[in-house]
ZAMARGU-4260 file (C-alpha; in steps of 0.2 Angstrom, whole numbers, plus 5000, padded with zeros to 4 digits):
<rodrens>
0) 5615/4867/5282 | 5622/4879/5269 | 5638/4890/5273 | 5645/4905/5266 | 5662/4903/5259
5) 5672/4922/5256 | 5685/4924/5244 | 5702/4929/5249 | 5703/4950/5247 | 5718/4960/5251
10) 5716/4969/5268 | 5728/4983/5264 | 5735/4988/5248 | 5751/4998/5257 | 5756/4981/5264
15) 5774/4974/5257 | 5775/4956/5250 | 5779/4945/5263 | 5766/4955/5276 | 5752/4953/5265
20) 5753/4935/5261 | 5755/4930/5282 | 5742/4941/5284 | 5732/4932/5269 | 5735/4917/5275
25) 5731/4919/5293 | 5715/4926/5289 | 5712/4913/5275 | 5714/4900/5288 | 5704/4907/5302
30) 5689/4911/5289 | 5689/4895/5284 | 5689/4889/5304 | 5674/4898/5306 | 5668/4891/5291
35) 5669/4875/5296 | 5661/4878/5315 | 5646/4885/5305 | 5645/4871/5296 | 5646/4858/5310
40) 5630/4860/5315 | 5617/4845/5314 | 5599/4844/5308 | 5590/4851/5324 | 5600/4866/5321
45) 5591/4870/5304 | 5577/4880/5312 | 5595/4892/5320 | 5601/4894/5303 | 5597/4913/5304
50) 5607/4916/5320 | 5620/4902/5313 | 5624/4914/5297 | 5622/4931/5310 | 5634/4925/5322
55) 5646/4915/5307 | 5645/4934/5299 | 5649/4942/5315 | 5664/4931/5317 | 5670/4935/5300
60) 5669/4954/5302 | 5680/4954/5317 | 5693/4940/5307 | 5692/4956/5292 | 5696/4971/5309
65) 5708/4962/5317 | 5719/4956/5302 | 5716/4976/5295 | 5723/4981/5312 | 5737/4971/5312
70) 5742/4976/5293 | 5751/4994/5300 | 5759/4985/5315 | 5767/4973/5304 | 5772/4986/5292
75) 5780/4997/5306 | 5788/4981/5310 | 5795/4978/5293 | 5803/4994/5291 | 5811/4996/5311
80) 5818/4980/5305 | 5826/4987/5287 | 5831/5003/5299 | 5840/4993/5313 | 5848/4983/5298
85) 5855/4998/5288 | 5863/5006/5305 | 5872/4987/5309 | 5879/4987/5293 | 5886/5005/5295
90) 5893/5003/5312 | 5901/4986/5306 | 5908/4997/5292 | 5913/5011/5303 | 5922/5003/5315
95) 5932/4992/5300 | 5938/5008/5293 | 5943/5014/5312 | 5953/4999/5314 | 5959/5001/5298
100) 5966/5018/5299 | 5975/5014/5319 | 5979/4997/5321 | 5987/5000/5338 | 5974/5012/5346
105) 5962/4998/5343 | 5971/4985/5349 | 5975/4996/5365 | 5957/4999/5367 | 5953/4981/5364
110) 5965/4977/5378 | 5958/4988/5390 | 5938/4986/5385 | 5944/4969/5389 | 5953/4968/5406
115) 5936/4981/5409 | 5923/4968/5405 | 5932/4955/5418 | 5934/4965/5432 | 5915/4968/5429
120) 5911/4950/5427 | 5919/4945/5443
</rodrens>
């Protein structure tokens, strides 16, 4: 029984580097699942060789939708995380530069925030 093999082509060309080649490779690997089901079929299912190739293109249609819908998620994704990242690193400089500038206030506060937290905790 002949398959049809398809070639790897890139579902977005917005995504960034590492999105792209998950997204390539899981849709690489699940074409190539289908690929092999379609081609696991025995002799008597020559004469199904039509609905076969239908139902194998079927399968690689909604492979090619889902991995397209999943490209923007991933994006979003990527750039929340690069966001979140960019406002750590500012709050971890912020507060350096508070404790910096008043050594003592932030000790004091450190003390209280701390006998705080226990009376919580208990």
């Amino acid at each position: 029984m002949e398959t049809t093999i398809r070639g790897n082509t890139p579902l977005t060309s917005g995504n960034s580097g590492g999105n792209e080649g998950v997204l390539n490779k899981t849709s690489s690997s699940t074409h190539a699942a289908v690929n092999s089901t379609a081609g696991a079929a025995d002799e008597a299912a020559r004469k199904a060789k039509p609905a076969i190739d239908r139902v194998a293109s079927m399968a690689h249609q909604a492979v090619d939708s889902a991995a397209g819908a999943a490209a923007p998620t991933a994006d979003w994704l990527v750039e929340q995380g690069e966001s979140l990242n960019a406002a750590q690193k500012k709050l971890v400089a912020d507060t350096c530069n508070y404790v910096s500038a008043h050594p003592l206030k932030s000790v004091g506060i450190a003390i209280v925030a701390g006998f705080l937290l226990s009376r919580f905790i208990r």
